[in-house]
C-alpha positions, 0 to 999 in steps of 0.5 A: 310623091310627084303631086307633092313633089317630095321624095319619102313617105312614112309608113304608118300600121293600118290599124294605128298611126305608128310609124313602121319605117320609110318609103323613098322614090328609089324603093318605087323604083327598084321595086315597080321596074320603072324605065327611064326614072327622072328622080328630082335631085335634092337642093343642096346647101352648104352654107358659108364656110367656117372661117366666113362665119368666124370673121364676123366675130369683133372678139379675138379667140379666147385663149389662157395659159396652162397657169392660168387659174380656173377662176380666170378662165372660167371669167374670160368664158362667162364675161365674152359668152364664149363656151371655150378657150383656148390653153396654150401648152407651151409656146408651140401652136401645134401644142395646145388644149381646149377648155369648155364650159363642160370641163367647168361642170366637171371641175366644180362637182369634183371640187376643183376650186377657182384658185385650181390652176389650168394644167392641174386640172387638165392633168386629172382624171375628171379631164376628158380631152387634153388633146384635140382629136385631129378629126375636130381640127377642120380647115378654113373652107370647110362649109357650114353644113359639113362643121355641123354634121362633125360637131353633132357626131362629136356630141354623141352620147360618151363623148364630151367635146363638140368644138371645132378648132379651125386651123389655117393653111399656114398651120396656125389657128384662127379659132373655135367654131361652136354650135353658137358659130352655127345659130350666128350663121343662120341669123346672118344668112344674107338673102332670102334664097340663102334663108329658103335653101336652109329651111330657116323660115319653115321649119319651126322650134318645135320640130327641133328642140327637146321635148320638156319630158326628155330634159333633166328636173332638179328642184329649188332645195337641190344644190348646184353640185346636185343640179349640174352633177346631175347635167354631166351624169346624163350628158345634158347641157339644160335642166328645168329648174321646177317647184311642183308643177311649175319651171321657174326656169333653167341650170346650165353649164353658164351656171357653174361657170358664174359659180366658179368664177365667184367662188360660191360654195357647192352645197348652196341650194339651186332656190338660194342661187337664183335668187342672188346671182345677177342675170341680164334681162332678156328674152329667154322663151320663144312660142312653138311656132317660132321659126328657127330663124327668129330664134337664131335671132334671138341666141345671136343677140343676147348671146344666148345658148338655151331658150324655153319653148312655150306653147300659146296661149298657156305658156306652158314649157313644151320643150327646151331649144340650144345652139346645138339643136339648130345645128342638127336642123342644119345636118338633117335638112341636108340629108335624103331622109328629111328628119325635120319632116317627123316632127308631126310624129310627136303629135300622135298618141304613140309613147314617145318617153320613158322614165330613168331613175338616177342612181344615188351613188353616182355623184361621189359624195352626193345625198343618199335620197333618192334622185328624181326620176329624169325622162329621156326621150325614147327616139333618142340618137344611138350614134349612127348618125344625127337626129333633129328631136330629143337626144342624150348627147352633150349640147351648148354652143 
């Protein structure tokens, strides 16, 4: 630990490379009755507050009446690259909902129409969140760092919002911070001591991102309520779009917002949609080696909320980075358990993934065929705080 001035150790068997728990310095420590310990203190970084991050937005905060129609939110939330708005209940800023592009999913498998009007949708059942909890509304000065630990505890399995409404000191509201706030605030770190402390030019995507296996397939004969029914069912925000063994590419929440806002039928097939929606030409993989920095880069300018990761000199996909992903860097790089560490446990021969059959009745509705088998990641995140790596947690930005 002091030659390599680091404060954990894994713990591997002797006999193989499975990982059997962790040694910090404090263990030594207590354990060897050392006098006068000198332990290294971490760096902390807390990064710029939230409402520094919000202000270098051009556009205001998106914000609909609870007549507005589903169409036009869902239009006011694909044309500004937002994944929320606001809804105004009445007149009252304290009286307010939030419309996220997870809410569009859910309204477009249960049938709700683009003519469907906001307040009715929010009255229904398939509605998850009329009110902001008040553990999501924070304070201007809250540091980056600290918004990204609620939001990745907000996007825990269950739950279905991981915004964050930014309240001002007079009471009013200066906007929704998102994990696309996050991936912005990386991006625009402004020395390279600030770029050091966050870890942004070491630490590589394929520390953070998905692994391909713990990431949803649907195929080109599915249909889009088939594909994102199968998104919601499994708390996901990104499925692989295959035909056989190649990815054609990716279904997301961006998807059944451009589906709602056209009006287009819910049993069209995945294969017909990709091939007559508009899609704006940019870069949409990264290689493996790419640091996270670099891929904030990437998201922030072409407001881009998933990239495909690929390995060279193949190109085969090996994972699938979002917004969400970055800020879980952000949290676990400030914690005393250095996640981003493990990495390197994926490249060991350990089962890292096992198989979950969807079941058929899920999708009320849906085909009576069976689902194809969706892979979750075995280190998946069981609540008790958040982790760099594969998950079934709600994700966007």
């Amino acid at each position: 630990m002091t030659k390599h001035e680091v404060d954990h150790l894994v713990v591997v068997s002797p006999c193989g490379s499975e990982a059997v728990g962790v040694l910090s310095s404090l263990d030594v420590v207590l354990h060897t009755k050392a006098r006068a310990p000198l332990l290294r203190s971490l760096p902390s970084w807390a990064g710029p507050s939230v409402a520094e991050v919000l202000e270098k937005r051009t556009e205001r905060p998106g914000i609909c009446t609870a007549g507005s129609s589903l169409g036009d939110a869902a239009g006011m939330l694909a044309d500004s690259g937002r994944t929320s708005v606001i809804v105004e209940v009445c007149r009252d800023e304290s009286s307010f909902g939030l419309l996220t592009e997870n809410d569009m999913v859910r309204a477009y498998i249960n049938g709700f129409g683009r003519e469907t009007v906001v307040e009715d949708w929010m009255k229904s059942a398939a509605f998850r969140h009329a009110v902001v909890p008040q553990y999501m509304q924070v304070p201007p000065s809250m540091p980056l760092s600290d918004a990204a630990w609620i939001m990745c505890r907000a996007a825990e399995p269950g739950r279905t919002c991981h915004h964050l409404v930014v309240r001002a000191v007079t009471g009013g509201r200066l906007g929704v911070f998102s994990a696309l706030d996050v991936t912005r605030a990386l991006h625009g770190l402004p020395t390279e001591l600030d770029v050091a402390k966050a870890g942004a030019d070491g630490t590589t995507v394929d520390a953070v991102m998905k692994l391909v296996a713990a990431v949803p397939r649907c195929k080109l004969e599915d249909t889009i309520r088939e594909a994102l029914g199968t998104l919601d069912l499994f708390c996901q925000n990104a499925s692989l779009v295959v035909d056989g063994d190649d990815v054609l590419g990716l279904i997301t929440p961006r998807c059944a917002l451009q589906a709602l806002a056209a009006g287009v039928p819910r049993d069209l097939s995945v294969g017909a949609w990709i091939r007559t929606r508009h899609t704006p030409d940019v870069p949409r993989e990264v290689p493996s080696g790419t640091s996270i920095k670099e891929a904030a880069a990437i998201m922030t300018t072409h407001s881009l909320h998933h990239l495909l990761v690929v390995d060279l000199p193949s190109t085969k996909p090996v994972g699938v980075l979002s917004a969400l992903d970055l800020a879980r860097a952000v949290v676990s790089m400030n914690y005393h358990c250095p996640f981003v560490s493990l990495g390197w446990l994926r490249r060991m021969n350990v089962p890292t993934s096992f198989s979950l059959q969807a079941p058929t009745d899920a999708l009320k509705g849906s085909s009576s065929r069976k689902r194809p088998a969706i892979g979750l990641a075995a280190d998946a995140p069981d609540g008790s705080r958040p982790r760099v790596g594969a998950s079934a947690s709600n994700e966007g930005g």
